[in-house]
BAFI-3210 file (N, C-alpha, C; in Angstrom, 3 decimals, decimal comma, padded with zeros to 6 digits):
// residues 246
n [1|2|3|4|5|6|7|8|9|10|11|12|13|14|15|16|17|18|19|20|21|22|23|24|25|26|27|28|29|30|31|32|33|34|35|36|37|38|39|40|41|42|43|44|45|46|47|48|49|50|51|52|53|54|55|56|57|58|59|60|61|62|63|64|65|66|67|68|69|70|71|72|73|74|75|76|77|78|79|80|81|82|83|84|85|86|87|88|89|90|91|92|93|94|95|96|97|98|99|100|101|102|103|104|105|106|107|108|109|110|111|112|113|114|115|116|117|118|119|120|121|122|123|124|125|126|127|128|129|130|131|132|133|134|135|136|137|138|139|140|141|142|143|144|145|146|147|148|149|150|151|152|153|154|155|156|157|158|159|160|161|162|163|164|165|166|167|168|169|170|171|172|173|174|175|176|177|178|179|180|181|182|183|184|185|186|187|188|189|190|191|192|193|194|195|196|197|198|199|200|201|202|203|204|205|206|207|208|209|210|211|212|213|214|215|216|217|218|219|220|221|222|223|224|225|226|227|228|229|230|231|232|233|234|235|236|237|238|239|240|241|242|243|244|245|246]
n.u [013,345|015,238|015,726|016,874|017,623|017,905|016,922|014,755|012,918|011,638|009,263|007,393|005,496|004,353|002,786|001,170|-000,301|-001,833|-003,902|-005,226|-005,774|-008,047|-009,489|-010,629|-011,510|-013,938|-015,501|-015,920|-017,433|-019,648|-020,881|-020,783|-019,477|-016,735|-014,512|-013,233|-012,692|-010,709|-008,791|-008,550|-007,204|-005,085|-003,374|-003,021|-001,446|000,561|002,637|003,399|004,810|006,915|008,331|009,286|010,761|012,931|014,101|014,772|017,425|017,798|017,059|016,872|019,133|017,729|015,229|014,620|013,951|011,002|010,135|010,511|009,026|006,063|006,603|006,477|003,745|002,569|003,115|002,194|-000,788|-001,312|-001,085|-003,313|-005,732|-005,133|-005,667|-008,641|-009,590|-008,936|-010,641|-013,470|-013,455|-012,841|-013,958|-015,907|-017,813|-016,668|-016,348|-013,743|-011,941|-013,036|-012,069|-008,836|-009,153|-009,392|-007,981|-005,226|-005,196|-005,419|-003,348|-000,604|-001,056|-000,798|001,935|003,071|003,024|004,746|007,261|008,048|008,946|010,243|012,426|012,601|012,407|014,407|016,856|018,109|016,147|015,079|013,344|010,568|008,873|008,140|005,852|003,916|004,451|003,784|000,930|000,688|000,432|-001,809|-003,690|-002,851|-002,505|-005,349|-006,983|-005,562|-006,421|-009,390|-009,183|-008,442|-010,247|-012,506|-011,485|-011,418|-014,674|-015,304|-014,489|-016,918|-018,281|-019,790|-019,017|-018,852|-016,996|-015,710|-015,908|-013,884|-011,912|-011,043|-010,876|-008,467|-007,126|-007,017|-005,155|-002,587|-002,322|-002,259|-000,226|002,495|002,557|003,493|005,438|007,149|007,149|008,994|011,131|012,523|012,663|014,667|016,565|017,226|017,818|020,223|021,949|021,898|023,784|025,780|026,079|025,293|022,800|020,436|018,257|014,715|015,893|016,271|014,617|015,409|017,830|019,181|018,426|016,540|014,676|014,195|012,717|010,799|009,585|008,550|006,862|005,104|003,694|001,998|000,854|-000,910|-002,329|-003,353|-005,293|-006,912|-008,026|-009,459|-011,299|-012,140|-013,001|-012,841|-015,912|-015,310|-013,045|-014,572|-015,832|-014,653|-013,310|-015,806|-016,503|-014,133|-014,399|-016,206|-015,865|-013,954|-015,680|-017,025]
n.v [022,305|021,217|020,971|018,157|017,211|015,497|013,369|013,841|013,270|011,494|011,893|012,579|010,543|010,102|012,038|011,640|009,138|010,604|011,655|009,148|008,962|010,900|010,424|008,478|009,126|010,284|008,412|007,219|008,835|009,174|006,278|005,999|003,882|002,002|000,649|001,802|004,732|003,929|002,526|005,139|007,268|005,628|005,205|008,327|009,169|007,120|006,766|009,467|009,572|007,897|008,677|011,343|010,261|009,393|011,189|012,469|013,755|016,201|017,948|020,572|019,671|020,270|020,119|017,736|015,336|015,688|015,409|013,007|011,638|012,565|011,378|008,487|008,460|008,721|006,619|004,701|005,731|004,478|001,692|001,484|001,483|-000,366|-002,290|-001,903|-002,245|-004,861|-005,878|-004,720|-005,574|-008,886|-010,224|-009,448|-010,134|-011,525|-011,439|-011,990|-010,671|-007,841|-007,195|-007,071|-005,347|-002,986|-003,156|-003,542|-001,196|000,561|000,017|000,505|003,559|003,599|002,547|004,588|006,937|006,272|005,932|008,841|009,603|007,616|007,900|007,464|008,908|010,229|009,203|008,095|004,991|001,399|000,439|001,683|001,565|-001,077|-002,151|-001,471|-002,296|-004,745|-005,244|-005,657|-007,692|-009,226|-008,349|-009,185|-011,995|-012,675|-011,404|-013,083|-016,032|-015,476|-015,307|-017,578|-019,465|-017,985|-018,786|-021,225|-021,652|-020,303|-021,800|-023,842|-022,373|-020,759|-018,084|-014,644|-013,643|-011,120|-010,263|-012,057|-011,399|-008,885|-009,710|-010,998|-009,302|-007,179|-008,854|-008,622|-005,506|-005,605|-007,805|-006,427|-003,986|-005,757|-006,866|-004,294|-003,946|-006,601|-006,417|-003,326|-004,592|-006,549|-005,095|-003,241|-004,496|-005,503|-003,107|-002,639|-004,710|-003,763|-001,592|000,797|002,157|004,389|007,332|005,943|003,457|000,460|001,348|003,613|002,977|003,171|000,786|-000,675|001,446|002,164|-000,063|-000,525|002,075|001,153|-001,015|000,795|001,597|-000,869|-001,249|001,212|001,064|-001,685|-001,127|000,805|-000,433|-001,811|-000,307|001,762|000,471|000,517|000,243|-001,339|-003,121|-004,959|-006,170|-007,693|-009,570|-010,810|-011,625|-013,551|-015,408|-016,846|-017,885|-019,322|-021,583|-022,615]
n.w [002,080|-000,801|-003,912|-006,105|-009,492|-012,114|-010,220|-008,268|-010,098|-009,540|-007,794|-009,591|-009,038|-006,585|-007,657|-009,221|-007,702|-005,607|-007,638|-008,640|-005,986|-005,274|-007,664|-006,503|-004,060|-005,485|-006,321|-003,787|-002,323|-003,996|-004,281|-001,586|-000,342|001,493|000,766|-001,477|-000,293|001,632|000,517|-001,291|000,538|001,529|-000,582|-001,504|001,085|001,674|-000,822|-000,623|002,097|001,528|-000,194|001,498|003,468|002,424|001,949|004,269|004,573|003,386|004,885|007,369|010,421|012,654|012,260|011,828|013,443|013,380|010,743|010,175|012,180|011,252|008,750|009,485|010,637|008,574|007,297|009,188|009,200|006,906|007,027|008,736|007,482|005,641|007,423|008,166|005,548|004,967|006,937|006,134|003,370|003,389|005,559|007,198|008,531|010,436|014,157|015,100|012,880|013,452|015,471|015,395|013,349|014,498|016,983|015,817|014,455|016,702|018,171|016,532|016,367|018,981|019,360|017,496|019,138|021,212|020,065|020,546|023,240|023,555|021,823|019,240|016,518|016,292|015,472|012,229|011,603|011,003|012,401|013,702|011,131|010,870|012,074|010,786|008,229|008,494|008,343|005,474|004,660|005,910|003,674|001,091|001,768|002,038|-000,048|-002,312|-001,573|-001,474|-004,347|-005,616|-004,734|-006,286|-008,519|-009,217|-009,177|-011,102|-013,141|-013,343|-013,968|-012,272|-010,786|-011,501|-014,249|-013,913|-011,252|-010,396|-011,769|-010,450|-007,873|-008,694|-009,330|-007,002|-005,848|-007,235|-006,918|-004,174|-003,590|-005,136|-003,194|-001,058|-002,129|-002,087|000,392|001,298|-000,011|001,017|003,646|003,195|002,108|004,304|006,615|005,539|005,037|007,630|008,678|007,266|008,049|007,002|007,399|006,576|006,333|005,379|004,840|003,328|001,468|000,257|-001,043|-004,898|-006,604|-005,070|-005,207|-007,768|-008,655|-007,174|-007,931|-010,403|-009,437|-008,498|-010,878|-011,687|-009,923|-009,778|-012,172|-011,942|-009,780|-010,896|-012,786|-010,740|-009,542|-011,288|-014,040|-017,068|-019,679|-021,985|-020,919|-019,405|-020,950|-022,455|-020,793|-019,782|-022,531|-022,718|-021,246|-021,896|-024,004|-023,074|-021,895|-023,364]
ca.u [014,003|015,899|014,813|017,781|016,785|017,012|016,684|013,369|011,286|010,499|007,977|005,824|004,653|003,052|001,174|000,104|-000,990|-002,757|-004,946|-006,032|-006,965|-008,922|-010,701|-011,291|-012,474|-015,122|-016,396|-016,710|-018,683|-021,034|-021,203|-020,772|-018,445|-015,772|-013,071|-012,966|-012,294|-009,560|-007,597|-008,032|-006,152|-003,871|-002,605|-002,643|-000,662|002,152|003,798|003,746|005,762|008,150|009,099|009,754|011,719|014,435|014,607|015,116|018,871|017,545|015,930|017,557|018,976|016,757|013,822|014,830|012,748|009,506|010,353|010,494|007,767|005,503|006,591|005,615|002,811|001,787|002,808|000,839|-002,540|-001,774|-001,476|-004,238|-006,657|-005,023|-006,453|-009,656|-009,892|-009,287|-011,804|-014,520|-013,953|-013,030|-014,301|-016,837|-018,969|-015,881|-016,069|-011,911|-011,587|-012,843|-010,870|-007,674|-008,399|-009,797|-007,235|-004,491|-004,813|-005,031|-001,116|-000,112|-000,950|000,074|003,367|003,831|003,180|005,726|008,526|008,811|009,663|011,455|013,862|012,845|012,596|015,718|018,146|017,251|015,791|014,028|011,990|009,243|008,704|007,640|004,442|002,907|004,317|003,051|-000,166|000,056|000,769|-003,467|-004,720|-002,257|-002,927|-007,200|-007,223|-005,070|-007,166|-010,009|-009,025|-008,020|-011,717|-013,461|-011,277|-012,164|-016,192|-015,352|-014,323|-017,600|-019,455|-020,967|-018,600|-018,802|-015,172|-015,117|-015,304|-012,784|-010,603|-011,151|-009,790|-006,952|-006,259|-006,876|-003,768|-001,946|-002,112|-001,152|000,838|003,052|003,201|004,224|006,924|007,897|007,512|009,795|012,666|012,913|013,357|016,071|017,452|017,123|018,693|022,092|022,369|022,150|024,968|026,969|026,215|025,399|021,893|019,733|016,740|014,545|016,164|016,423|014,102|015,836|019,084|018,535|017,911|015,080|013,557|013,590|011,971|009,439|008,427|007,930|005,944|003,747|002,853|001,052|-000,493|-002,077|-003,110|-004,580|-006,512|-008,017|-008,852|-010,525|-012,150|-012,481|-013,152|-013,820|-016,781|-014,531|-012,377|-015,132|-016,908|-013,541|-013,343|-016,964|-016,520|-013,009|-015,082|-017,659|-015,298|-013,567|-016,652|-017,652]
ca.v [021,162|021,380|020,003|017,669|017,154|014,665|012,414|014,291|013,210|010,447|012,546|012,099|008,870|010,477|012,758|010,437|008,517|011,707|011,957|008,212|008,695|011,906|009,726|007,620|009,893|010,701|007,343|006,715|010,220|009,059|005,173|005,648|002,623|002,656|000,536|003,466|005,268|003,596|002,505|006,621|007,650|004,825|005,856|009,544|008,795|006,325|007,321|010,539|009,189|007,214|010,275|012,224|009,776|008,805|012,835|013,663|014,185|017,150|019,123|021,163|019,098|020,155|019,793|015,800|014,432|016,122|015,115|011,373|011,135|012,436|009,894|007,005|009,044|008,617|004,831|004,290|005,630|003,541|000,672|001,295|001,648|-002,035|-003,056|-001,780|-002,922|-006,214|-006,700|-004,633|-006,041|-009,794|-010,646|-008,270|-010,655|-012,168|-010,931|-011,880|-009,924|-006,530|-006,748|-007,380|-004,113|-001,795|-003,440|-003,760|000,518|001,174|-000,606|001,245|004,449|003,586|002,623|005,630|007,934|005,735|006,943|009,754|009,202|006,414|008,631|006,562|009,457|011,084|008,859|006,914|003,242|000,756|-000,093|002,070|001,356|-002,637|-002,569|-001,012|-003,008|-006,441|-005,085|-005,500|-009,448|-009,879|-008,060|-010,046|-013,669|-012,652|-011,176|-014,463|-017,033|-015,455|-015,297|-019,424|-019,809|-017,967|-019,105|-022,585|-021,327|-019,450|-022,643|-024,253|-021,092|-020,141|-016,908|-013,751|-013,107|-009,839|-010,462|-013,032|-010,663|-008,235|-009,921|-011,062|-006,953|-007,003|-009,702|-007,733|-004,834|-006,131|-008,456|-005,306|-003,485|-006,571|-007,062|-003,072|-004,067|-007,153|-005,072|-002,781|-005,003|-006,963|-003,497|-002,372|-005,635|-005,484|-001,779|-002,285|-005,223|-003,052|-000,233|001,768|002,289|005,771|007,565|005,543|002,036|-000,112|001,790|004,692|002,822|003,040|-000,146|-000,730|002,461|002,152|-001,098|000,678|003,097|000,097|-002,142|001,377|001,952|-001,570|-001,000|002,014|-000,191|-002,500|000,001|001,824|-001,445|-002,652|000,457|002,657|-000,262|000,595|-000,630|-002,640|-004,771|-006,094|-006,823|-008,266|-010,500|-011,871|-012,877|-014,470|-016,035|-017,440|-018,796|-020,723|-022,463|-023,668]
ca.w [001,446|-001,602|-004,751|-006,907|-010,718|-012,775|-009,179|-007,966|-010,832|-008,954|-006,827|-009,939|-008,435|-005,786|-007,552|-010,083|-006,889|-005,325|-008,697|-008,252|-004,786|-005,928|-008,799|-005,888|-003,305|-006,035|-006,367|-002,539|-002,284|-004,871|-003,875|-000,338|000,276|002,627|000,449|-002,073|000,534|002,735|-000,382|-001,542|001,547|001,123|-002,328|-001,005|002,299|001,565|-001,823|-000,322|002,835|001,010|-001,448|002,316|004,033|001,551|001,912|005,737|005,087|002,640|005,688|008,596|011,549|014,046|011,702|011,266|014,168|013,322|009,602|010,786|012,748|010,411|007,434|010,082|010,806|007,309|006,938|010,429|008,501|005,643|007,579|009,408|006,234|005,017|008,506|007,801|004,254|005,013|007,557|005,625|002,241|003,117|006,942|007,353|009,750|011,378|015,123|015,113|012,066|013,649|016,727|014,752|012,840|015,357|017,966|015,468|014,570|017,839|018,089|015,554|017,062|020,461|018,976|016,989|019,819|021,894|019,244|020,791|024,456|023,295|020,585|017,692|015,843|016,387|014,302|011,017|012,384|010,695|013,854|013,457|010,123|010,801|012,554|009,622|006,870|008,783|008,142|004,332|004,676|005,642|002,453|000,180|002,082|002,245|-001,853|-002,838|-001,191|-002,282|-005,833|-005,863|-004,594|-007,190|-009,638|-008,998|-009,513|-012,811|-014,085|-013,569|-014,509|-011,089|-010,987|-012,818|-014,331|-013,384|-009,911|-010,743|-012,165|-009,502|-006,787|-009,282|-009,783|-005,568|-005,275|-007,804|-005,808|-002,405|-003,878|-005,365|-001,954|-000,157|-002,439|-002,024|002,043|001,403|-001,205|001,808|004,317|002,713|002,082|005,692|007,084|004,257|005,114|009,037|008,750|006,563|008,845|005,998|007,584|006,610|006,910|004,144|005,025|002,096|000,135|-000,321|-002,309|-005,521|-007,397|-004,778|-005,051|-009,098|-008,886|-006,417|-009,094|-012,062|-009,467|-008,477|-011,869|-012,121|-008,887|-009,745|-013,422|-010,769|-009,050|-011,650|-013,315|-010,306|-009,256|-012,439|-015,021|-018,982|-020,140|-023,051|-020,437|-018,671|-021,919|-023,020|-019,701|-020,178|-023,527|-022,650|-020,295|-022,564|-024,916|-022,170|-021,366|-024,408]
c.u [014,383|015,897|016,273|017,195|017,989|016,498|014,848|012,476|010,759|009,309|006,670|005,178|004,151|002,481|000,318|-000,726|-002,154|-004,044|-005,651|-006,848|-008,042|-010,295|-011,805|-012,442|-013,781|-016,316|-016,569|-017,846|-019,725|-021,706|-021,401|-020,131|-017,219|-014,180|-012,600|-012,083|-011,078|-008,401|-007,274|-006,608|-005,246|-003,240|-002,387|-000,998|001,121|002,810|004,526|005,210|006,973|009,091|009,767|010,729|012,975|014,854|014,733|016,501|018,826|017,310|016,972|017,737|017,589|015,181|013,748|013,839|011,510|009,253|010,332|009,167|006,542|005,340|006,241|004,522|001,967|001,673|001,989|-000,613|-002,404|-002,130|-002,871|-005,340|-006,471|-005,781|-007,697|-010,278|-009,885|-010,339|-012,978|-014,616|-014,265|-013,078|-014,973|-017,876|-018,418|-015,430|-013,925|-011,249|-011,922|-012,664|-009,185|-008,268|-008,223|-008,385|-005,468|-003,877|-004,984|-003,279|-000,598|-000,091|-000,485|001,709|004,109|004,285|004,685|007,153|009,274|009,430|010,823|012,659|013,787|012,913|014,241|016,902|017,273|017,138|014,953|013,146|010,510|008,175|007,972|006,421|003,338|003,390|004,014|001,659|-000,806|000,150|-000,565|-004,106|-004,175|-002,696|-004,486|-007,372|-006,875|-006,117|-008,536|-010,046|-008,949|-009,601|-012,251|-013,533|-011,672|-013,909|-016,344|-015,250|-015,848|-018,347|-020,184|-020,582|-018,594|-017,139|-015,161|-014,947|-014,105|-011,424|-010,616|-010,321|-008,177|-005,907|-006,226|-005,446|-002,516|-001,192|-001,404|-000,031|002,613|003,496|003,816|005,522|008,267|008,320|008,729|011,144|012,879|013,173|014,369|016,670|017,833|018,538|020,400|022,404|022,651|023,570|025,690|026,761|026,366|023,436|021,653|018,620|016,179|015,103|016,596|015,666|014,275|017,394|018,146|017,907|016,924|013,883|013,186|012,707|010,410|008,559|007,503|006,602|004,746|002,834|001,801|000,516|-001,126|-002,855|-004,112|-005,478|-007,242|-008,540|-010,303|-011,487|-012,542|-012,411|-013,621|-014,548|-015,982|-013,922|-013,375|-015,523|-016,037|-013,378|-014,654|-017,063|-015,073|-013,748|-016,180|-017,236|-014,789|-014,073|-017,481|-017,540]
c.v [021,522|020,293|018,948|017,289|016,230|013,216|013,211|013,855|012,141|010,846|012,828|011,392|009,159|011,008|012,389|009,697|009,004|011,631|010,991|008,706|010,030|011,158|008,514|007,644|010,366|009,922|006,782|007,577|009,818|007,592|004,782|004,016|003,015|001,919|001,529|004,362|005,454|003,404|003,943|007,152|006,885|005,405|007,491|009,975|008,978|006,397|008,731|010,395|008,589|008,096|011,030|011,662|009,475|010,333|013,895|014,201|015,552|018,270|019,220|019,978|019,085|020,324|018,246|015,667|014,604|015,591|013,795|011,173|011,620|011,875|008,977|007,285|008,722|007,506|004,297|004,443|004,931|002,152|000,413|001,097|000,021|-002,626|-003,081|-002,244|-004,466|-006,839|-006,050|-005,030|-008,126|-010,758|-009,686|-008,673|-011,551|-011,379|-010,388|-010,762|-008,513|-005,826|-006,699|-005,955|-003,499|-002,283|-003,060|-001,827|000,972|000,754|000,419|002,667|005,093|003,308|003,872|006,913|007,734|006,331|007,945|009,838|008,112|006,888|007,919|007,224|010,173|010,728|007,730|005,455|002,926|000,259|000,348|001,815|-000,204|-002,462|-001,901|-001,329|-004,119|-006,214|-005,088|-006,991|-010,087|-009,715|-008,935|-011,648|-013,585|-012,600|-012,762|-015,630|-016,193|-015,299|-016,811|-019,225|-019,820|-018,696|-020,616|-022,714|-021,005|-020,764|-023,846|-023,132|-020,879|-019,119|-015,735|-013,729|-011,784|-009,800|-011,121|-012,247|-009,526|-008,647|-010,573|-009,861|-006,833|-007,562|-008,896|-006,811|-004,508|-007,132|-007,122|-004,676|-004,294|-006,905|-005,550|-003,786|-005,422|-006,628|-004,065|-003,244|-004,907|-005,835|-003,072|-003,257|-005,288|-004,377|-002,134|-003,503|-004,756|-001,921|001,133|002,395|003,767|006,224|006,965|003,939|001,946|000,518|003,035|004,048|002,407|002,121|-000,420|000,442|002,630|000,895|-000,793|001,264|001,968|-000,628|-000,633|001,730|000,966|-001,794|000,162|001,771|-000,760|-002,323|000,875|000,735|-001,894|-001,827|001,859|001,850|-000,057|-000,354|-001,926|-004,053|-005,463|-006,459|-007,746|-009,654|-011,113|-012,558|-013,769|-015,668|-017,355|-018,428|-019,638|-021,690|-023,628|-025,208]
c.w [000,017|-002,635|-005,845|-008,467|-011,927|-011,145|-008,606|-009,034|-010,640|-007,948|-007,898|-009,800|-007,558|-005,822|-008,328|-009,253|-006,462|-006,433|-008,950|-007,147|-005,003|-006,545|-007,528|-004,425|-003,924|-006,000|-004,874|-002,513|-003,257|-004,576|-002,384|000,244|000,624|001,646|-000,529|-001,151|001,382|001,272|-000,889|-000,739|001,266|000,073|-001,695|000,303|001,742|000,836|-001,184|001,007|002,659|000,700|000,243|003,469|003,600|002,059|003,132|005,581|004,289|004,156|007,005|009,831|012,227|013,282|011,391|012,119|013,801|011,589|009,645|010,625|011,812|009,445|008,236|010,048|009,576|006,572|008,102|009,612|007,940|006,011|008,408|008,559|005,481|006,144|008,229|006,460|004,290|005,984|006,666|004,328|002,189|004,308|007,693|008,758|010,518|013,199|015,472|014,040|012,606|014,865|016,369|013,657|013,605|016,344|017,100|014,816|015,952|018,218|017,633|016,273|018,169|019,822|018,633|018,171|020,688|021,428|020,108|022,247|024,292|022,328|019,298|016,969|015,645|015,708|013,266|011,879|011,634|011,332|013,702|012,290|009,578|011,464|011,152|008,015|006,978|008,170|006,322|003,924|004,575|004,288|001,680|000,215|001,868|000,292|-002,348|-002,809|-001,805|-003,978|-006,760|-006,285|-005,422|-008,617|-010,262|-009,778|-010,643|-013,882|-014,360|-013,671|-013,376|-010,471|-011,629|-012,571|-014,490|-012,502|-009,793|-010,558|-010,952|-008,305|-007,077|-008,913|-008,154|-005,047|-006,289|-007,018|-004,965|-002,491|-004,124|-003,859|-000,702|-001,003|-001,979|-000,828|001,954|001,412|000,320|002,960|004,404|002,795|003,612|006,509|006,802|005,123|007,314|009,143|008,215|007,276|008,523|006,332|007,354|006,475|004,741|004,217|003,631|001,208|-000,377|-001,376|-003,868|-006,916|-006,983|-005,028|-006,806|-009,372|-008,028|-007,180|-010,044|-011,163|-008,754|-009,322|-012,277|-010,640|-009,049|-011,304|-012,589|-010,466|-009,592|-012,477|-012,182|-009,584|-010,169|-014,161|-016,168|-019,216|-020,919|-021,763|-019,720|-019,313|-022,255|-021,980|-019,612|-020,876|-023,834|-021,950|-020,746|-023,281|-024,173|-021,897|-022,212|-024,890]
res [x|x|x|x|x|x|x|x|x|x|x|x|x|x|x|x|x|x|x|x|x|x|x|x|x|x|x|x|x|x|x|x|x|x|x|x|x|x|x|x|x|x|x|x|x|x|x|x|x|x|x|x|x|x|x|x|x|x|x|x|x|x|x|x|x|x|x|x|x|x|x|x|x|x|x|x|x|x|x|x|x|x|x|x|x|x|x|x|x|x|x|x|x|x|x|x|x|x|x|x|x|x|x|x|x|x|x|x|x|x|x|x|x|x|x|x|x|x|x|x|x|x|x|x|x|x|x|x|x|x|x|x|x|x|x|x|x|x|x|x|x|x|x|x|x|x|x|x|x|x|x|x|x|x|x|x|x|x|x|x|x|x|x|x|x|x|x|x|x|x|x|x|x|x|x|x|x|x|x|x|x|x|x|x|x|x|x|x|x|x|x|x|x|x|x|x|x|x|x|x|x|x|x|x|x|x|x|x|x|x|x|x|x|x|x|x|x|x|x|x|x|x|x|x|x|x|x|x|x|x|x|x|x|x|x|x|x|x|x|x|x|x|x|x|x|x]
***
């Protein structure tokens, strides 16, 4: 593949991503918790897939299909890791909740494999590309609602506001990648009635894909707030906290 310059320096967003999920693979390995973990891969994954789909028309014909299916391949895990994150961080002891992940990555997988008997890979389609951006709709609706909740509690003081803020920085987040997953819809949609459809959908033109970059830089803010927190802001968020109450 063949590198273009000043347009390639958007592939620093996925290695800025990479060096989160790193920081974050450190802190599962030492805490042993699994959302560390699933959001690591996440951040590792899906910038990376984005950056390689806008860019199948870079790579040899007969290397396109295998160039495809591997970018789903790599939004399938991600999605599958939002599955899992939302049942183990916020329905952990909901029977429905961990048949709807486990059931809901098994889809995903069975779908992707389907691709290929079916030719989905073989010309740009936004088809494949939807079963694994539904999957970022639970974390956004689960973070949200829990964030009302607490916020409700914080106000009579029976919350810590860091948790508070935590699942704020959680709706943040998923809020952010459900807007990317929206922005590329819309994009996908326009482009398939204008019949201007290509590999990358809507999120390869490029007003969506610069608005992409701005809203990944305050999701990976988000995510190092809410899983690599300076002592100062939480001290800063307690005693905002304190004064509110007074």
């Amino acid at each position: 593949m063949r590198l273009e310059f000043p347009t390639d320096l958007g592939l620093a967003i996925p290695v800025l991503m990479a060096a989160l999920s790193l920081r974050l693979f450190r802190l599962a390995w030492r805490t042993r918790r699994l959302p560390e973990l699933l959001v690591g891969i996440y951040f590792l994954l899906v910038p990376s897939a984005i950056s390689l789909l806008i860019r199948v028309s870079r790579f040899a014909p007969e290397d396109a299909i295998i160039v495809r299916a591997a970018a789903n391949a790599l939004f399938d895990v991600g999605g599958i890791t939002m599955l899992l994150f939302a049942w183990s961080v916020f329905r952990p002891d909901a029977p429905w909740a961990r048949v709807l992940a486990w059931g809901g990555s098994a889809a995903l997988v069975a779908l992707w494999s389907a691709g290929f008997p079916l030719g989905a890979y073989e010309q740009p389609s936004f088809a494949p590309l939807v079963p694994s951006f539904a999957t970022y709709v639970w974390v956004f609706v689960e973070s949200f609602r829990y964030y009302q909740l607490l916020r409700r509690r914080e106000r009579l003081g029976l919350a810590d506001p860091v948790l508070v803020n935590r699942f704020l920085l959680f709706a943040i987040w998923t809020g952010g990648v459900f807007a990317i997953t929206v922005l590329g819809t819309l994009g996908s949609v326009i482009q398939l009635v204008l019949g201007t459809f290509g590999d990358g959908g809507g999120l390869a033109h490029p007003a969506v894909l610069g608005t992409t970059r701005i809203l990944a830089i305050a999701i990976g803010v988000a995510l190092w707030l809410v899983f690599l927190p300076p002592a100062r802001y939480q001290a800063w968020l307690r005693a905002r906290a304190a004064t509110a109450t007074r």
